[in-house]
N, C-alpha and C positions, 0 to 999 in steps of 0.2 A: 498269878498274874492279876497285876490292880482291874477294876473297873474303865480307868479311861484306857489300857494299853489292850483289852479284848474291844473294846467298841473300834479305835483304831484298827486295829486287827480285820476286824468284821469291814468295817468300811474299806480298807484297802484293797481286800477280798471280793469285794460287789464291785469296785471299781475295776480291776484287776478284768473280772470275769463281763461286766459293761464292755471293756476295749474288745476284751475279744469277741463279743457279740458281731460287737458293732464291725470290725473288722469281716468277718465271715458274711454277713447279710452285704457289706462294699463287693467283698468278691463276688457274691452271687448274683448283685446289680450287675455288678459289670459283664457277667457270664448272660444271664439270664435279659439284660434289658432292663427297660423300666421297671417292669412287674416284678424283677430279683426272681424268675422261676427258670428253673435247668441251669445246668452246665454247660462250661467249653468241653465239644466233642474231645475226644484222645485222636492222637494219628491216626490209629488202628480201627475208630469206629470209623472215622471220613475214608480209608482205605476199603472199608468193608462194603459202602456206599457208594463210591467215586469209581462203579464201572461201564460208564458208556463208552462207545465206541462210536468213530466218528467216519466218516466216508473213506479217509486219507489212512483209516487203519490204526488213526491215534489211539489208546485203548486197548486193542486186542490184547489177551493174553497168549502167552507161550501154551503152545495144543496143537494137536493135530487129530484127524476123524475121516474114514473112509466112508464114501457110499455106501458100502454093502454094511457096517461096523451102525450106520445111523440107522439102518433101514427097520434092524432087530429093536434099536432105542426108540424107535417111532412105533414099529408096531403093539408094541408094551404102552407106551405113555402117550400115543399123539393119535392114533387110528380111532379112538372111541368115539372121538369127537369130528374129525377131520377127515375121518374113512378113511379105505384102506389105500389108497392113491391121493391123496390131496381133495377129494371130492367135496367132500365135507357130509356131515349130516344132520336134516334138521336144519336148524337155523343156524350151526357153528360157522366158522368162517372157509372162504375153499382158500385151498391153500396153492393149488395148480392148474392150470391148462388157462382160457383166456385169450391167449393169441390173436389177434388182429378183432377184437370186438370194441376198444375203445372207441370208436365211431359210431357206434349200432347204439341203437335205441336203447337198450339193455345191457350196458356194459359190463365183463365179467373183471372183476381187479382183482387180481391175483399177482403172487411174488414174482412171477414171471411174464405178466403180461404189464402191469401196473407200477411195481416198487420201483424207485429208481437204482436203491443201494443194497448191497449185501451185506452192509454193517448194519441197517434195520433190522436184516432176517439175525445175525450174530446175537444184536442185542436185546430184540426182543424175548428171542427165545430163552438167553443166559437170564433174562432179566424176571422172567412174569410165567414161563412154561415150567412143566403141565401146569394145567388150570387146577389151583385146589395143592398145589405143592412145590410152588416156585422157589427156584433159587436147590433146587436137590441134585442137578444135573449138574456134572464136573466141565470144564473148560473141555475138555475132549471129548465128552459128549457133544455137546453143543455146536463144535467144528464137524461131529458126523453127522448130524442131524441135517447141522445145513450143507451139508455138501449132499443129504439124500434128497432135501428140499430144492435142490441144482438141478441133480437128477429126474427127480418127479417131473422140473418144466423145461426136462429135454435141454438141460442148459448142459450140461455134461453126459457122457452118454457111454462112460467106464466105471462097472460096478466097482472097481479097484482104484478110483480118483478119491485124492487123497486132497481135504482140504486143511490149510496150516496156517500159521501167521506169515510165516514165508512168501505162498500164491494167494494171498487172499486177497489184494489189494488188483491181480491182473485180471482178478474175475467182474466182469461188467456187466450189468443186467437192461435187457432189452431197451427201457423203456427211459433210461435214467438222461438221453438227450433233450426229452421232451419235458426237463423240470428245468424254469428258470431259477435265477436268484429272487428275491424279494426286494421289488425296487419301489415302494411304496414312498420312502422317504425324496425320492427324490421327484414323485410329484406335486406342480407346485402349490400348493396351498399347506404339505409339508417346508418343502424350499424354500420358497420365504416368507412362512408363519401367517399364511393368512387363513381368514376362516373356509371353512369348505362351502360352497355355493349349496342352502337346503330349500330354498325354493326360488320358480322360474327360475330353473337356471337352463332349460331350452326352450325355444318356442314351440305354439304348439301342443296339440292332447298328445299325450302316453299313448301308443302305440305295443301291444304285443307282439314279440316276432317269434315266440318259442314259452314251449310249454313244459316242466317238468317230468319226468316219464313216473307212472303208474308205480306204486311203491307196493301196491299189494299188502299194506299195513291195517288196511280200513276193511273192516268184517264185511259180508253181503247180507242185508236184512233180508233172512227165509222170508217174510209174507211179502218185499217187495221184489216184485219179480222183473222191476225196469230199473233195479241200483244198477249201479256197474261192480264189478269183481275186486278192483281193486281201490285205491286209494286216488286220493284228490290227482288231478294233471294239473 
């Protein structure tokens, strides 16, 4: 092969392999955004991602799970932290009882005195439970789980209630009248774009009519023996 027919060769060849550079770094722009970094997701990853569940039951999977069938799945995986009834222990969360304290100075919010929805208790749990091993528990798990979690706050009250995609939408939890919508936008200074009022915008000093409740977050200083016990009011 002459001298000018390899230098051709050679340059055709860097060119050749330039388009396709350049091509692959386009797609990965356009994947990735400006910076060209990742991929477009496949179906199967957005699928493996894309499981919440919505009030109306949108979401749920095909499953079903007994009280008594959750009870053994909670005692294994959810008691360590949460004690053996929803108690909780230690600082973890309670997960039961509650009942008529939203009022009280110390309110206790719990899935049964507090949540509004049973697609919260569904998706949290399929989502982020146990603590330290999320996402190990099967769709049928997670249906007995919450349906032991029913159980626990008196919300059902047959160790043999069987919760499914079927009745899962007829289940209503105490508290869920007392959540409105979010109607922020339609007050006016959303409404028609004007700025929010940031000073005098009443007449008049600031007035206190309520005080935060004691959080018990704030240590007591041992050598002062006139702190208070807990945290700021």
């Amino acid at each position: 092969m002459s001298r000018f027919l390899k230098l051709g060769f050679a340059a055709g060849l860097l060119l050749g392999t330039a388009c396709l550079g350049a091509t692959a770094q386009a797609s990965d722009a356009a994947a990735g955004g400006k910076l060209g970094i990742g991929r477009v997701a496949t179906p199967e990853e957005v699928a493996a991602w894309d499981i919440d569940v919505r009030p109306d039951g949108q979401g749920l999977p095909e499953g079903r799970g007994t009280v008594s069938e959750g009870m053994a799945i909670y005692d294994e995986n959810c008691a360590s932290c949460h004690g053996d009834f929803g108690e909780a222990i230690d600082r973890w969360p309670v997960l039961a009882g509650g009942q008529g304290t939203l009022e009280a100075e110390r309110p206790e919010k719990t899935i049964g005195s507090y949540w509004p929805y049973l697609s919260t208790v569904y998706d949290y749990v399929r989502r982020a439970m146990p603590f330290g091993n999320a996402r190990s528990l099967s769709d049928d798990d997670v249906y007995a789980l919450t349906a032991y979690l029913l159980y626990l706050n008196d919300l059902v009250d047959d160790e043999e209630f069987e919760l499914s995609k079927e009745n899962f939408t007829s289940i209503k939890l105490p508290n869920e009248e007392n959540f409105i919508d979010d109607d922020r936008l339609e007050e006016p200074h959303y409404a028609d774009k004007s700025e929010p009022c940031m000073t005098d915008c009443k007449p008049g000093q600031a007035e206190i009519t309520m005080h935060a409740a004691v959080l018990d977050v704030t240590p007591e200083d041992a050598g002062d023996k006139d702190a208070p016990a807990g945290g700021i009011d």
